[in-house]
C-alpha positions in Angstrom: 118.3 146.6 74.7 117.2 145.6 78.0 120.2 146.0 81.0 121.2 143.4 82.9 119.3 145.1 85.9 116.1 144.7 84.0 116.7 141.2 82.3 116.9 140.2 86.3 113.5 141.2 87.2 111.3 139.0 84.9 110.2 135.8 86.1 111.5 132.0 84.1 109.5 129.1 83.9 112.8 125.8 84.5 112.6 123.4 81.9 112.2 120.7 84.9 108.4 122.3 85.2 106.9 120.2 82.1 105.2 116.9 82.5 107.7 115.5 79.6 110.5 115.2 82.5 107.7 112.5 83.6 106.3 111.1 81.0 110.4 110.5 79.9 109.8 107.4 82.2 106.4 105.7 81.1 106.5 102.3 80.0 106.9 102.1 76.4 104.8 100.3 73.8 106.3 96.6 72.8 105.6 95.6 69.5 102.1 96.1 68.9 101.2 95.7 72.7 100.3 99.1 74.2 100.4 99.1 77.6 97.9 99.7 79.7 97.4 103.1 81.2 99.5 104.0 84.4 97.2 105.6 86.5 100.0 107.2 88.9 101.7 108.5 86.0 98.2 109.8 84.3 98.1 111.7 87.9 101.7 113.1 88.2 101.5 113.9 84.4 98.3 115.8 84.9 99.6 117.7 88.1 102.9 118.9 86.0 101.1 120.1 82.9 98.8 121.9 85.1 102.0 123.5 87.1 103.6 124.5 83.8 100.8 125.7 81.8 100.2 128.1 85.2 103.6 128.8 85.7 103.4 130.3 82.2 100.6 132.0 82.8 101.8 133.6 86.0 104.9 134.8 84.0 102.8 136.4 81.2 100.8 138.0 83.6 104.0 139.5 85.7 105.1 141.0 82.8 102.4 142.5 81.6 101.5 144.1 85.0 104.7 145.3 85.5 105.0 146.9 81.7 101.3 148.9 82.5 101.8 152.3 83.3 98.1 152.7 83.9 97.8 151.6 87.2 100.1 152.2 90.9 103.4 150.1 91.4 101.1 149.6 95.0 98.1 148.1 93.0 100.4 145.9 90.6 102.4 144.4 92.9 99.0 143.2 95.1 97.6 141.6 91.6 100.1 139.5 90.8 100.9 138.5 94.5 97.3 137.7 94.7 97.9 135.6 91.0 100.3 133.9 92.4 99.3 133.1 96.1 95.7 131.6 94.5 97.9 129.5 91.6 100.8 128.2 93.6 97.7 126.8 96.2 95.7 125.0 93.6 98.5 124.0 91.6 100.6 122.7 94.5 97.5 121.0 95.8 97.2 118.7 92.9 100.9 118.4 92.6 100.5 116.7 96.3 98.1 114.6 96.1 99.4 113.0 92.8 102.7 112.5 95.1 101.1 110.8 97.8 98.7 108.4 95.9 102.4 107.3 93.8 103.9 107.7 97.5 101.4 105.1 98.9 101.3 102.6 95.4 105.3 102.8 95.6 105.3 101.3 99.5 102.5 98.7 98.5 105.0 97.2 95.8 107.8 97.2 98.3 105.9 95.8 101.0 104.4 92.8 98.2 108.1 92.4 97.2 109.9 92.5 99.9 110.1 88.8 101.0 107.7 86.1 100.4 105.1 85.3 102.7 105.4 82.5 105.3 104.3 78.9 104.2 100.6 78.5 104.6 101.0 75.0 106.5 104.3 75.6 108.1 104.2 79.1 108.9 107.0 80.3 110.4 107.8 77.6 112.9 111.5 76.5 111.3 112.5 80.2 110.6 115.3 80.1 113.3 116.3 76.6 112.7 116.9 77.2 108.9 118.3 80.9 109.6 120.4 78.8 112.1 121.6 76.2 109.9 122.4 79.0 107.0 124.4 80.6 109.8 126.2 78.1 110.2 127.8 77.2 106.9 130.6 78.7 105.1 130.0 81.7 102.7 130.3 79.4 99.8 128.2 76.8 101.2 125.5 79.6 102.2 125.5 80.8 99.0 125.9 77.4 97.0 122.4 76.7 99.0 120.6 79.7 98.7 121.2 79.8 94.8 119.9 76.2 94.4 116.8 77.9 96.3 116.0 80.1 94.7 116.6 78.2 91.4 114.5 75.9 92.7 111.6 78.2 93.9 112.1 76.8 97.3 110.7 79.7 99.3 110.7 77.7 103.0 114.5 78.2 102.8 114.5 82.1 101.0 111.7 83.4 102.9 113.2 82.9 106.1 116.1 84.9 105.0 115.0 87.4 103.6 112.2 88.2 106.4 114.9 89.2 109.1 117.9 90.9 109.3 121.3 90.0 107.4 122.8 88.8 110.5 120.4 86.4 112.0 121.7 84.0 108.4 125.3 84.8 109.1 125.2 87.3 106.1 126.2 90.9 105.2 124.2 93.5 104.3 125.2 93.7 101.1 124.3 90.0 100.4 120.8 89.9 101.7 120.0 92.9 99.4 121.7 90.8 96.5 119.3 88.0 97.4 116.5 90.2 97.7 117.3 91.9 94.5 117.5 88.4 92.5 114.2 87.3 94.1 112.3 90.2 93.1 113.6 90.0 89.4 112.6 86.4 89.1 109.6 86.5 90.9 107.8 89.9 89.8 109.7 91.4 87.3 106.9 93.2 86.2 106.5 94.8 89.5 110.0 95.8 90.0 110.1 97.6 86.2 107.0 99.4 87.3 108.4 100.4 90.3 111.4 101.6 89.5 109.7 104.0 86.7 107.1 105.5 89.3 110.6 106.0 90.9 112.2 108.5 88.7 108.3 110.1 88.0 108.2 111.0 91.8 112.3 112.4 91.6 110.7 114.5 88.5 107.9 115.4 90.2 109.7 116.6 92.9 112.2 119.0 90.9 109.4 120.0 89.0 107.5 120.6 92.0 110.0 122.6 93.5 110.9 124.3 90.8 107.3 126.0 90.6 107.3 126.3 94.4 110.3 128.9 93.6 108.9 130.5 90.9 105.7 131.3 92.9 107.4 132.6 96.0 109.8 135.0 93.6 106.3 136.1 92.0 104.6 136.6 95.9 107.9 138.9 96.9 107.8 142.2 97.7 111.8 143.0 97.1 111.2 141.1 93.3 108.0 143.3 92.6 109.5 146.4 93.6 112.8 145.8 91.6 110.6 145.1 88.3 108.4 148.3 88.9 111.3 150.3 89.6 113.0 148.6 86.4 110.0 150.0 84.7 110.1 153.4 85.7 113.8 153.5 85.2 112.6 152.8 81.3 109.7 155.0 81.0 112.0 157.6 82.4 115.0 157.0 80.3 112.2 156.8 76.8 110.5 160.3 78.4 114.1 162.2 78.4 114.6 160.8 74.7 111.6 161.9 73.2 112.1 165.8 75.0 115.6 165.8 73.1 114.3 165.0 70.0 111.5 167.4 70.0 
């Protein structure tokens, strides 16, 4: 049985590296409708598989370095350094840019959700008067108003709001991102669904990424290498002074 010592010295691939932690949060099918291919996710499902297909490999690899007698601890450690410097670069590289191009499609839905756009005729000419008048009601009275708005899909009077800051209406914080929050969901809830899945894929990603970043840098040390040869040795050593005593 291996000693605690030795079980130490081999590499582990995390569950979290495994394009399933990403592909948890793709939109399901509904009914008979399959959806239609998200190509962020295609990308950050891609990169993951990749990472933990490698990361596999790397481990195999390790092991059966470290378990050949046939060549210097010198020479073993340099191969799967190597192996693992030339993985971790390819693999990270793909993890990265799959990350940025969700990165970039995750700020575009913000930025088209955010607020709607002025009024093509009126622009944004009776922003402050209406951000004035809002601030100048009651709570209930703002709110009363700004339901019947939004209700109403009267986006002269939400627009304005939601296109500055909380106080400029007379509101908090908290009730400018309710507003928000109830004027994305009626107005793109598509969007929003989408967005919050590409959401939790980049968190994944991220742990996954991580994850292998950690496993490549324990394969690239010197310290970890050394231990596993010397683990080795320690074994050969130990089998070598069993088979003298039995002969």
């Amino acid at each position: 049985m291996a000693s605690v010592a030795e079980f130490e010295q081999k590499l582990h691939v995390s569950p979290s590296i495994n394009e399933l932690t990403i592909d948890h949060f793709a939109e399901r099918p509904r009914g008979n409708e399959k959806p239609e291919p998200d190509l962020e996710h295609v990308a950050l499902s891609a990169a993951m598989r990749e990472a933990r297909e490698q990361a596999h490999a790397l481990v195999a690899l390790a092991d059966s370095v470290y378990a050949d007698g046939s060549q210097t601890p010198a020479a073993a450690v340099i191969q799967v350094a190597s192996a693992a410097q030339k993985t971790g670069e390819r693999v990270a590289a793909k993890l990265v840019a799959a990350q940025e191009k969700t990165d970039a499609t995750i700020s575009s839905i913000e930025k088209a959700t955010f607020a709607p756009p002025p009024d093509a005729e009126l622009g944004t000419q009776y922003d402050k008067e209406i951000r004035y008048a809002l601030k100048s009601m009651t709570p209930d009275e703002r709110s009363e108003a700004l339901t019947e708005a939004l209700e109403a899909g009267d986006m002269t009077m939400i627009g304005p709001v939601l296109r500055a800051p909380a106080l400029l209406s007379g509101m908090k914080s908290t009730e400018l991102a309710a507003l928000r929050h109830r004027f994305q969901q009626k107005h793109f809830p598509a969007e929003m669904r989408r967005l919050e899945r590409l959401r939790k894929m980049r968190t994944a990603s991220d742990i996954g990424g991580r994850a292998f970043v950690a496993l490549v840098t324990q394969a690239t040390d010197t310290k970890f290498a050394n231990g596993a040869i010397a683990a080795r040795t320690k074994r050969e050593a130990v089998l070598a002074t069993h088979q003298q005593q039995e002969a």
